[in-house]
N, C-alpha and C positions, 0 to 999 in steps of 0.2 A: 905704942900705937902703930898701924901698920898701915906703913904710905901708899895712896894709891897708886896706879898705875893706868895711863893714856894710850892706848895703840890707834897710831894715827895712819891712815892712807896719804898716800903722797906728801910725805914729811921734810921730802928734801928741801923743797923751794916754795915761793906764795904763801898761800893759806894757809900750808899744812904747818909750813916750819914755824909762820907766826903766831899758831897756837899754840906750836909744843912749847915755844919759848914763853909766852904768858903763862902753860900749866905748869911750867917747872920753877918760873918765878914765884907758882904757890905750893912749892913744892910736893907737885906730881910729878913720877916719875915715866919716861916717856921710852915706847918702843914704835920706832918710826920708820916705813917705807918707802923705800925711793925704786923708779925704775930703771934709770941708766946710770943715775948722777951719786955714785958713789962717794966721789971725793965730797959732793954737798952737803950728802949725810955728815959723813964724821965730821965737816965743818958744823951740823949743827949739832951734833951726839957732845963734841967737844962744848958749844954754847952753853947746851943744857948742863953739861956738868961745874962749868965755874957758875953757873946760877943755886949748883947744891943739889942738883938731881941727880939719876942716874939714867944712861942714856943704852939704849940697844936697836941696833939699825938692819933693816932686813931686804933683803932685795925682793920684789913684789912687781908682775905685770897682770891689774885687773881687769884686764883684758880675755885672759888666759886662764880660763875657769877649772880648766883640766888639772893647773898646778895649786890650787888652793888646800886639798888635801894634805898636801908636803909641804905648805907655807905652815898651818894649822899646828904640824908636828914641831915644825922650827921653831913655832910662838911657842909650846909648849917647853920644848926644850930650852928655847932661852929664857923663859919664864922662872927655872927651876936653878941655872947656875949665874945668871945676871941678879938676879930679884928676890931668889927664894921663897918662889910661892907656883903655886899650881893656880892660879888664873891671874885675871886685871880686871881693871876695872868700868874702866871707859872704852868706849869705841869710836873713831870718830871717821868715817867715811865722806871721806874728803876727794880723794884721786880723781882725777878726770881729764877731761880736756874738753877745748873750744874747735868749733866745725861751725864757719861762718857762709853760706848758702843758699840763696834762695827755695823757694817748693819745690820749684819749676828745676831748678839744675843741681838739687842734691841728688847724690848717685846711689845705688845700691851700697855700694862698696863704703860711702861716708855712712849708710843709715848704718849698716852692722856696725864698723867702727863705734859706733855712738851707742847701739844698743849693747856690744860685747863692754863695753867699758863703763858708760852710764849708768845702764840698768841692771843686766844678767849680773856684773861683775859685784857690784854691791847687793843683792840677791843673794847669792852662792856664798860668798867670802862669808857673811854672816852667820850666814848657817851652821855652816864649818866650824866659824870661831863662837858659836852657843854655847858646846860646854865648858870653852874656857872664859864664859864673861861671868863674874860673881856673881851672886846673889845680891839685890839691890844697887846693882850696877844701871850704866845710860847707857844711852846711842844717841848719837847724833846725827843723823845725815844730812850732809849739803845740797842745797837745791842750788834755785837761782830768780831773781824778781824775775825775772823770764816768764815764768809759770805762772806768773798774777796779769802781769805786761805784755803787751808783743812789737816786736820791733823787727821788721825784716832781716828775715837774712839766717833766721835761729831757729824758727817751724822744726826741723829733727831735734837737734839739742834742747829745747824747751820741752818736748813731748817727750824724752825721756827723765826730765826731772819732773814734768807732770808725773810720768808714773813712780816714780821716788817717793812724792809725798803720798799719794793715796797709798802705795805699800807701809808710809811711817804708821796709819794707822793702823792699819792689822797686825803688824810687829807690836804696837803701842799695846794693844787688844790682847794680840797671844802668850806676849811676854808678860805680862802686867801682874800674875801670880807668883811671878819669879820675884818682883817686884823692883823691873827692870822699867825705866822709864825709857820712850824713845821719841824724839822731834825733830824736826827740818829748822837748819836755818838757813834762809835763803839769804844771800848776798846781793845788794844792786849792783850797781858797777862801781869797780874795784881797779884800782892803777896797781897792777903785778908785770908781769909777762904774760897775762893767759892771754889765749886767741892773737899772738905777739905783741900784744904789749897795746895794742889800738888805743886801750882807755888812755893810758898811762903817757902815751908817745905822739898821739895825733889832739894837736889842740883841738881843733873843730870839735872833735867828738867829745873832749875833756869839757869845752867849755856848752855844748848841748846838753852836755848828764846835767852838770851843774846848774845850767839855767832851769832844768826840769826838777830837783831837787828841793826837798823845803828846808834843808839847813846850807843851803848853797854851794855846797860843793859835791867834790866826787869821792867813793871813798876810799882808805889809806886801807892798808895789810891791818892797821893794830884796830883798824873798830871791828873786824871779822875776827883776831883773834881773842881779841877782848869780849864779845858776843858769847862768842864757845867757851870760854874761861867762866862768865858767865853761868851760862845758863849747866855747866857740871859743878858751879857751888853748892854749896848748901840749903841755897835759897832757892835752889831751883828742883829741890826733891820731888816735889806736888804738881811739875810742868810736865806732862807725859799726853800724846798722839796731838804736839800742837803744830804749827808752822809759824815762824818767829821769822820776820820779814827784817833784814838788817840793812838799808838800803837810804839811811838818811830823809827816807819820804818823799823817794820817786815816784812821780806820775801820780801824785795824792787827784 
């Protein structure tokens, strides 16, 4: 039987890493991107492997749309002497970042950042990597409760995951004959490093998420990557162009 395979954006650290490590606990094997944090990777390439997978780490800035072409080639070529196979299976577009900003004082200069990375970046890279996703392969893209919610200070970075999820549709729509399923899951607030670490490091705001929450707290790395582990089970063949809000029931 022929093990799948996870290509994960931003695999170093956060989100990314805590999914590779939950799909290689079910033994998915995982090829993962990092953008500066090399030593991170093979810290987690090494994780996944005493879990029993097999691990390939690739340097990625999705930002940088011009290099996805030559990314595409390198997934392909490690595809073929890491794994032994001409495609994978999963996708999971993760990478990103946090720009905390009012309306009024977001700059030009943060909106590109946000669209070259948020939107364009996962846009392009997909496309790229189309004919290396199998046949009856997922996608998953990460949003954020952001895009249901609003909370000052996030107006650019929420409007870019808004445009996330309505593209999950039409992916969901175009690929569907391939019989490629694709969904959003959106994260509430998450104690990582993103946006530096606020959720995670400033009680006030830890203990607001929480008191806004209906299972009372904020949430950990393992219910996001447990979510995504999730929903590329088995039982989640028949879940395609949905948005799957993982956020312990913020702001119900």
């Amino acid at each position: 039987m022929t093990r799948k395979i996870a290509l994960i954006t931003g695999a170093s650290r956060g989100l990314g890493r805590n999914a590779a490590l939950h799909l290689a606990a079910q033994g998915i094997d995982i090829i993962g991107t990092y953008h500066s944090q090399a030593a991170d990777a093979q810290s987690l390439a090494s994780e996944v492997e005493q879990l029993g997978a097999r691990a390939l780490m690739l340097q990625l800035d999705v930002g940088q749309s011009s290099s996805f072409a030559a990314f595409a080639t390198a997934v392909a070529a490690g595809l073929q002497s890491t794994f032994g196979r001409s495609d994978f299976d999963f996708l999971i577009n993760n990478a990103g970042i946090g720009i905390h900003a009012s309306f009024a004082e977001t700059s030009e200069a943060q909106f590109d950042q946000l669209v070259n990375i948020q939107l364009k970046g996962p846009f392009f890279l997909t496309q790229q990597l189309l004919p290396l996703i199998a046949e009856q392969g997922r996608i998953v893209n990460i949003s954020t409760g952001l895009a249901r919610f609003s909370l000052p200070g996030y107006a650019a970075y929420a409007a870019m995951k808004g445009g996330i999820e309505v593209w999950t549709r039409y992916l969901a729509k175009e690929l569907g004959p391939r019989g490629i399923s694709v969904n959003v899951l959106a994260p509430g607030a998450i104690e990582t490093d993103f946006g530096g670490g606020v959720v995670r490091d400033n009680s006030q705001v830890n203990a607001f998420i929480a008191a806004n929450t209906a299972l009372g707290r904020v949430g950990l790395p393992d219910d996001i990557g447990g979510a995504i582990a999730m929903l590329l089970s088995d039982g989640g063949r028949w879940i395609t162009g949905q948005r799957i809000e993982a956020s312990g029931g913020m702001f119900l």
